[in-house]
Structures are given as structure tokens and as C-alpha cells.
N, C-alpha and C positions, 0 to 999 in steps of 0.2 A: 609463570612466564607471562609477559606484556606480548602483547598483541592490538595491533588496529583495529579498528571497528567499523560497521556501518550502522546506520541507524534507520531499520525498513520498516516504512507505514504503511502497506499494502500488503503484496501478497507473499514478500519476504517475510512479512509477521508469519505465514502458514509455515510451520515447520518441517510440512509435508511437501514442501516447495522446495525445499534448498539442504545441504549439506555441512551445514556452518554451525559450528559449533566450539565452543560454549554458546551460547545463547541468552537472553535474560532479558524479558520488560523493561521497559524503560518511556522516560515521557520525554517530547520533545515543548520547547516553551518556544513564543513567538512565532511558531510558525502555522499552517494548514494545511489540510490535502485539496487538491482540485481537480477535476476534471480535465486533462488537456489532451489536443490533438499534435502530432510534428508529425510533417512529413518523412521520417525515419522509420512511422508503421501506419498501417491503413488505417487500424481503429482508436477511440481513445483513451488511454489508463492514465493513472493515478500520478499528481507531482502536489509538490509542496512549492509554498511561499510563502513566503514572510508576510506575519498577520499581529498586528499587536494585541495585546490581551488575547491568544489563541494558545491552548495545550494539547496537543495531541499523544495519543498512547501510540505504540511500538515496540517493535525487539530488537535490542542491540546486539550484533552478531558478532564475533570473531573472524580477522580476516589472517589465518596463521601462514607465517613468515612474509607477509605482505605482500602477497600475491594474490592483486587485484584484477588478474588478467580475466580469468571466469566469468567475475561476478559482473566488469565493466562489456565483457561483451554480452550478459545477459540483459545490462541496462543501455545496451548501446544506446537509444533515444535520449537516454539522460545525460547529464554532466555532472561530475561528483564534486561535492563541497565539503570542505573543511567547518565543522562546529566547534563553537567556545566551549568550553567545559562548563561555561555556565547554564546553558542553555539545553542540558541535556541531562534528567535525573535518571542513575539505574544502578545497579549493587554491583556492578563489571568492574571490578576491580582490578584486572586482568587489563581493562581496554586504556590502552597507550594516548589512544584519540579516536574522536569520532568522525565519520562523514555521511552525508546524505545525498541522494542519485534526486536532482530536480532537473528541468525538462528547461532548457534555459529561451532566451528569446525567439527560438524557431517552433512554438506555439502555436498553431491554429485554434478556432474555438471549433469545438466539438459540434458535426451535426448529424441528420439523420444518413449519411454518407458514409459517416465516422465515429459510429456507433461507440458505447462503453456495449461491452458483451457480459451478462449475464453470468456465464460460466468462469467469468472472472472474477465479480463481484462477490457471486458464493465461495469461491473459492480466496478473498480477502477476508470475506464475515466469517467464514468458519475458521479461519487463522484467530480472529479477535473475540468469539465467541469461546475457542479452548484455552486465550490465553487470558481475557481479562471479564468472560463471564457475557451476563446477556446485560448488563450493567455496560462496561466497555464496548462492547459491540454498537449497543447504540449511540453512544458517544461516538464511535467512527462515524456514523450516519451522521450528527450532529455538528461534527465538528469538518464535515468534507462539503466544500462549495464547488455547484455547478448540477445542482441536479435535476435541473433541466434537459441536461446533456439525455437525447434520448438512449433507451436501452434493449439491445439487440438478445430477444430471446430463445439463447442457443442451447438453454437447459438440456433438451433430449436429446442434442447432438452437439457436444460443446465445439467450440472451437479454440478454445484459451488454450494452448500444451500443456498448463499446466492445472490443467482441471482438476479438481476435487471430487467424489462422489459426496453429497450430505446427509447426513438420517433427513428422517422427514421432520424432527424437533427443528434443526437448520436451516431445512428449507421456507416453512414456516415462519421461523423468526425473519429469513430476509425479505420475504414475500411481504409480510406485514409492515416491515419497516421501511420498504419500498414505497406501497402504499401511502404510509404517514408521511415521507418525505417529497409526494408529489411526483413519484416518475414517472417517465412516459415508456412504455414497454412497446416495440416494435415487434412483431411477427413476421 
């Protein structure tokens, strides 16, 4: 049976996040993740845009009998897009078409006001870490722009709803990769 899809490069990668299923890796072409802020929430998460020569990894989800109502109020800050078939590799054979939740012109830049949180971040790295290894994972680091955007360290008391706990292998690999990519961590 055919089914719609989404195509989530953050924390919809955590399979421990969401509901949706079939499921299956997938790369998205042209595009990247960034940092952004909309006044729709207080702090800053994850959006894509259009980036040439940019691949990013993901999981395309099933969205069955196309009832988008859930998932569009869980990305209420975003606006959902329709992608070309071209632009999206993944074994979903299943998926009808894809789309992607991007945060559209109502953007702010992210500051120390509007943090990215912590307990998010772990909880998109350990989504890319079970699904594409510590290989893939760093590629999420590599290939998301704006990591300047300081970062609000709510590890011990998260704040994210949809927190993750990590082993300590996890926590580690983000800690370190944090580091290599220059963030600013806020207390």
C-alpha cells in the first residue's frame, strides 16, 4: 500500500520521537539544516534550505491514509513542502511522495535569548548515531549551518518534551563534536 511521506532531518530521525511507521533512511540532495529561530517558539531548532552541492541524511517516514493533522501540529512553526522525486534517495517504496517541514520566511536569527537547547541536540544525534552510525552523525554536524547559534545547557534538567536519555558512549560523541564544531554552550 502507497503512502505519503515526510522527509525528517532532526529529531523526527529519533525513532524514539515519533509513531510513524514504515520508516527507512533516506538522503535528501540540495538542500541543509540550519539553525533557525520564528517567533512560533521561544528557542531555536532545526530547518532546511536550499543549498547547492549539499546532501543531507534522514528518515523517510510514512504518513498513513494521509493524515497530516499530528504531525503538522507537532511542526506547527514550520511549513510543509512538497519534494521532486528527484531530490530524495531511499528504498520507500511504499512512499507516494515526499515532503519536508521548513521554517519559512518568519525566521529570526538565533541568539543567546533563543537558544538551540541541548537536550534537543542529543536527542537528534542519538536519532543519527542508531541510524547512520558515528560516520552519519558527524555528517549531521557537517553538514548543519549556524553553529554559532549559542547552546542552552539543559542536559540535567532537559527542557526539549521530547528528550532522549543517552548512554555515556552518546553523550560523548556529542560533547566532542560540539567542541570540534565551535559551539558556544550557555549555563
Amino acid at each position: 500500500m502507497k503512502h505519503p511521506a515526510f522527509f525528517g532531518y532532526g529529531s523526527l530521525v529519533n525513532r524514539e520521537t515519533h509513531d510513524y511507521a514504515p520508516a527507512t533512511p533516506a538522503r535528501l540532495t540540495g538542500w541543509r539544516r540550519v539553525w533557525r529561530h520564528t517567533g512560533l517558539r521561544p528557542l531555536a531548532f532545526l530547518s532546511v534550505e536550499p543549498a547547492e552541492n549539499v546532501t543531507i541524511d534522514g528518515l523517510v517516514a510514512a504518513v498513513p491514509g494521509d493524515d497530516w493533522t499530528a504531525l503538522d501540529k507537532r511542526e506547527g512553526a514550520y511549513d510543509r513542502h512538497h519534494l521532486p522525486s528527484t531530490t530524495v534517495a531511499h528504498e520507500a517504496h511504499w512512499a507516494s511522495s515526499v515532503q519536508v517541514y521548513a521554517v519559512s520566511s518568519r525566521h529570526r536569527p538565533a541568539d543567546e535569548t533563543h537558544p538551540v537547547l541541548l537536550s534537543y541536540i542529543d536527542t537528534v544525534v542519538q536519532g543519527f548515531l542508531r541510524e547512520f552510525g558515528e560516520e552519519g552523525a558527524q555528517r549531521f554536524f557537517d553538514t548543519t549551518a549556524g553553529w554559532e547559534t549559542p547552546i542552552l545547557d539543559d542536559r540535567a534538567a532537559p527542557r526539549y518534551s521530547r528528550a532522549r536519555a543517552l548512554s555515556l558512549s552518546e553523550t560523548a560523541f556529542v560533547d566532542e563534536a560540539l567542541i570540534g564544531v565551535g559551539a558556544q554552550r550557555l549555563r
